[in-house]
N, C-alpha and C positions, 0 to 999 in steps of 0.2 A: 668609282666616280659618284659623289652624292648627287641626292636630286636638285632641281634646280626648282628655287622658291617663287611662287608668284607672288607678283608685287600688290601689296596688300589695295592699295588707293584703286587698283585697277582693276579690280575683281570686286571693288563697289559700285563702279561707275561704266561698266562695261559688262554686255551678255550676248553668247555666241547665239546666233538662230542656229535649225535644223540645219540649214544648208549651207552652213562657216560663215556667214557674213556675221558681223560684229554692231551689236546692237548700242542705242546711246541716248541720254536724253539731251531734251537742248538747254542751253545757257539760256539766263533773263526770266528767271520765273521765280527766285528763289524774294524776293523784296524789292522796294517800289514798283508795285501793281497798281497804284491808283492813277498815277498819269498814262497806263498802257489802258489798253481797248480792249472793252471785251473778246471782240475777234482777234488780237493778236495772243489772248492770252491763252485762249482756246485751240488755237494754234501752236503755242508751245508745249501743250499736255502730251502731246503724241513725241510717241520715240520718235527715232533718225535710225538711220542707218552710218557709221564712219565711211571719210573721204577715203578713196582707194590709195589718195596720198600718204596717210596715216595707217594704214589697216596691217604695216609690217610690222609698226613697232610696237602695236597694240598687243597682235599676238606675241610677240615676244614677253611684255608684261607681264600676257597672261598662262604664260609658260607653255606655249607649242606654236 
């Protein structure tokens, strides 16, 4: 049986922590920053954590 590939897109945009949780950054930061606020934008700097809804098929992307 060959191995099974991870999915490229998802091994840029995704990092396990120590303890399997699935790290992420957030949407809305990437252009039009001048109508957001500085406290929102500072706000969006910081990882997340993935929805528990989401965290199945993530790791499958990411090959375990």
């Amino acid at each position: 049986m060959p191995k099974m590939k991870t999915n490229s897109s998802a091994k840029k945009r995704f990092k396990r922590t120590g303890t399997g949780k699935i790290k992420r950054k957030k949407a809305f930061r990437s252009h039009i920053l001048t109508k957001k606020s500085p406290k929102t934008k500072r706000q969006l700097r910081k990882d997340t954590l993935v929805d528990d809804a989401d965290k199945k098929q993530i790791k499958r992307l990411l090959g375990g």
